[in-house]
C-alpha positions in Angstrom: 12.6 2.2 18.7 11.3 3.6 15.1 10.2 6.9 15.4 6.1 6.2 14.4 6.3 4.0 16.8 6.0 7.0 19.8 3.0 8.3 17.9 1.2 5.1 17.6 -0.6 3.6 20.4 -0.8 -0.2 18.1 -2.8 -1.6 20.7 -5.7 0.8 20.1 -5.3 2.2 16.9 -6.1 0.4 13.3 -3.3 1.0 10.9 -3.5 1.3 7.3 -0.1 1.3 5.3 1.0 3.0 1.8 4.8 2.9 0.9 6.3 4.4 -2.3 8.4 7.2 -3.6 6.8 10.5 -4.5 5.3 10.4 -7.3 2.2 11.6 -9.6 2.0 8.2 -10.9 1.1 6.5 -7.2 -2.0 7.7 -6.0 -1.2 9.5 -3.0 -3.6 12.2 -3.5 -6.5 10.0 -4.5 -5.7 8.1 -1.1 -5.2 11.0 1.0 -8.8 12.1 -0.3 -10.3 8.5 0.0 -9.2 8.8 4.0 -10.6 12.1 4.6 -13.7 10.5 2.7 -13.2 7.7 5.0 -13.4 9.7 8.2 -16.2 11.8 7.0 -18.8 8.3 6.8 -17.4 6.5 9.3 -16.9 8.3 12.5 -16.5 5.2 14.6 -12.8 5.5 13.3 -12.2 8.5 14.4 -9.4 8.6 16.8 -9.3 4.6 16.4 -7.8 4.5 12.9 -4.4 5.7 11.5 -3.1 6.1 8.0 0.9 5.3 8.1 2.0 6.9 4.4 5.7 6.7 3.5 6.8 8.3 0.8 10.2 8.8 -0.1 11.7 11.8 -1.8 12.7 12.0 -5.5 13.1 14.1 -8.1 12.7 17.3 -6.2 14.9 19.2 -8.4 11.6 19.5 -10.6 9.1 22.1 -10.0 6.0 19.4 -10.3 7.6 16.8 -7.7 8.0 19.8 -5.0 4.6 20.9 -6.1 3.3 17.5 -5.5 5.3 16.9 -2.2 3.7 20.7 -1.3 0.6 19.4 -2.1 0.4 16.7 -0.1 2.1 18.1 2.7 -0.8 20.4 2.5 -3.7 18.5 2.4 -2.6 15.9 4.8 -2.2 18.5 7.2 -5.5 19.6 6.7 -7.1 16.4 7.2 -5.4 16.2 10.1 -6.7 19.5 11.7 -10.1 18.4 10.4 -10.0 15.1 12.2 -7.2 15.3 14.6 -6.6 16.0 18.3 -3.7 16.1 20.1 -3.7 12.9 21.4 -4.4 11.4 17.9 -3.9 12.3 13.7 -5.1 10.0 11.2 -2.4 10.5 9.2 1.2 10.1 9.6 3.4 11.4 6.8 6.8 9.7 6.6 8.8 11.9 3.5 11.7 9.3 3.9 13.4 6.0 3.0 12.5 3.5 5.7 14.8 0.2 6.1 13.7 -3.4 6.1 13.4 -4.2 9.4 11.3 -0.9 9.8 9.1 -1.6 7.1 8.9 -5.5 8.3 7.3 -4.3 11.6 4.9 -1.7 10.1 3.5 -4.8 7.2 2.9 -6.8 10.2 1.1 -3.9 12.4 -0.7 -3.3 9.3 -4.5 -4.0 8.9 -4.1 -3.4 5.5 -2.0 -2.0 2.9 -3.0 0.2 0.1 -1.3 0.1 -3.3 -3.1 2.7 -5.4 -0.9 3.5 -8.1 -2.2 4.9 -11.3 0.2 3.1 -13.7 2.4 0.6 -12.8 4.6 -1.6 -14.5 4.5 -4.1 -11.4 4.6 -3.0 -8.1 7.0 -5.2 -5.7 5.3 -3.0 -2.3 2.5 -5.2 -2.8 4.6 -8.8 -3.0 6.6 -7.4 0.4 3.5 -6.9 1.9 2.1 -10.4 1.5 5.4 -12.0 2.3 6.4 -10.7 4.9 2.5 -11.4 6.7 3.3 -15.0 7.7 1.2 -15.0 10.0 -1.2 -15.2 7.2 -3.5 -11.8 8.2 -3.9 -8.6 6.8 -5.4 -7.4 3.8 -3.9 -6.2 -0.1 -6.0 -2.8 -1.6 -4.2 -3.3 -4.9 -5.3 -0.8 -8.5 -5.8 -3.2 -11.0 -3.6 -0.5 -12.9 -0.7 -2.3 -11.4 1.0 -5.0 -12.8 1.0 -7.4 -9.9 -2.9 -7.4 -9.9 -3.1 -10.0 -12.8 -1.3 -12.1 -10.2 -2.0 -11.8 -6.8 -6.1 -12.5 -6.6 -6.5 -12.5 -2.9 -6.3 -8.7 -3.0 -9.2 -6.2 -3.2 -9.1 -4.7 -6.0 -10.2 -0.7 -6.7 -10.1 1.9 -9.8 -7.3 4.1 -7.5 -8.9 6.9 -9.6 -12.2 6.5 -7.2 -12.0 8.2 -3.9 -15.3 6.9 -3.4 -14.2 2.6 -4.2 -11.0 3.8 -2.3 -12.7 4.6 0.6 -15.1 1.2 0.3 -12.6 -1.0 0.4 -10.4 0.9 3.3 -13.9 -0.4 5.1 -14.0 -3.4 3.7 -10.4 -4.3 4.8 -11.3 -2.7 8.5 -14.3 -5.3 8.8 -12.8 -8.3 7.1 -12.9 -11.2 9.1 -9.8 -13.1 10.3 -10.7 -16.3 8.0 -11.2 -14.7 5.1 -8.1 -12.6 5.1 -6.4 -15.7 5.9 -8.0 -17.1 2.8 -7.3 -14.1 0.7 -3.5 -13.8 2.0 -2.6 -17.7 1.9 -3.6 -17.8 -1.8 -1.6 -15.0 -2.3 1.3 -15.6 -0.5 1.3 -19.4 -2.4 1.4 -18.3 -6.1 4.6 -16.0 -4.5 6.4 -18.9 -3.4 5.7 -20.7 -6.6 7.0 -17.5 -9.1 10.4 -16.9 -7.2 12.6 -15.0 -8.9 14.2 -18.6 -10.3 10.9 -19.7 -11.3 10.9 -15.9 -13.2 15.1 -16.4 -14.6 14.2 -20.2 -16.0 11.2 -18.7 -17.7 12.8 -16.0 -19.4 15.6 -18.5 -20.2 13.2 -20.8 -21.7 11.5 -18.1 -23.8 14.6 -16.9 -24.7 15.8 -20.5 -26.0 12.4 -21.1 -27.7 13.2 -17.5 -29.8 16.3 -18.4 -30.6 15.1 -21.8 -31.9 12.5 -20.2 -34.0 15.1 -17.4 -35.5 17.8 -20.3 -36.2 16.0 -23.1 -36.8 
């Protein structure tokens, strides 16, 4: 049994889901706020709602990475002691690597997962997410500063540099209805299937050919 799985009472408790590496460019602080915002408007989830962030180590060798992992050691402790009991934190910080299968049963406990990344190139956390929810639930916070938000439209979309539209869509995601994130998730999980990674390799093949063709005529 994964460890998180001893602190989480699933049945009860609404999960929310962030998974990266540490770093500046992902967000976390921005989401860490946006939860304690969260908590602070909405006390209904108080004790009822559980933010799972995994973040695995890198780069600590540099001063700003162990100032950032300091950082949000720090203030998700103190959210924690703000909110918390002992029976119950609303956050659980994971500093390590997690394996498929782990990562597999926390997307599918998952109400939603948050992708809140200040730059991006594309993001494949947020393609995981929606494939491995076969079961067609769940919800995608994706920042339209990633690259994977000019394809996957079923997702909520958020400035990740807003606490306040952070914290919106966290309740938007805990309210939405079971059709509508089967809506939002089927079309997502569709254009996936359709733009495989061979769908991707014979495109770039065909650019590659129609370069070439222009180059040599």
């Amino acid at each position: 049994m994964a460890k998180w799985s001893k602190r989480l009472d699933c049945k009860r408790i609404r999960i929310g889901l962030g998974v990266e590496r540490l770093d500046y460019t992902k967000g976390i602080l921005q989401r860490l706020g946006a939860i304690r915002l969260l908590l602070e408007t909405n006390h209904e989830l108080i004790g009822l709602f559980t933010f799972v962030q995994i973040a695995t180590l890198s780069r600590l060798a540099l001063d700003d990475y162990k100032q950032l992992k300091d950082d949000i050691i720090q203030l998700s402790n103190d959210i924690n002691l703000q909110f918390g009991n002992k029976n119950w934190q609303p956050i659980l910080l994971e500093l390590r690597s997690y394996n498929q299968v782990e990562l597999i049963a926390l997307e599918w406990l998952a109400s939603f997962c948050m992708v809140s990344s200040l730059h991006d190139g594309m993001n494949l956390v947020a393609k995981e997410f929606c494939a491995s929810r076969i079961d067609n639930q769940g919800v995608l916070i994706l920042s339209k500063f990633a690259g994977s938000a000019l394809e996957l439209n079923g997702a909520i979309l958020v400035n990740p540099f807003s606490i306040e539209m952070l914290a919106d869509a966290m309740v938007q995601a805990l309210r939405m209805k079971p059709k509508e994130m089967e809506t939002r998730m089927k079309k997502m999980r569709s254009h996936l299937q359709a733009h495989n990674v061979f769908r991707w390799g014979a495109d770039m093949a065909s650019h590659l050919i129609k370069l070439d063709a222009v180059k040599y005529p």
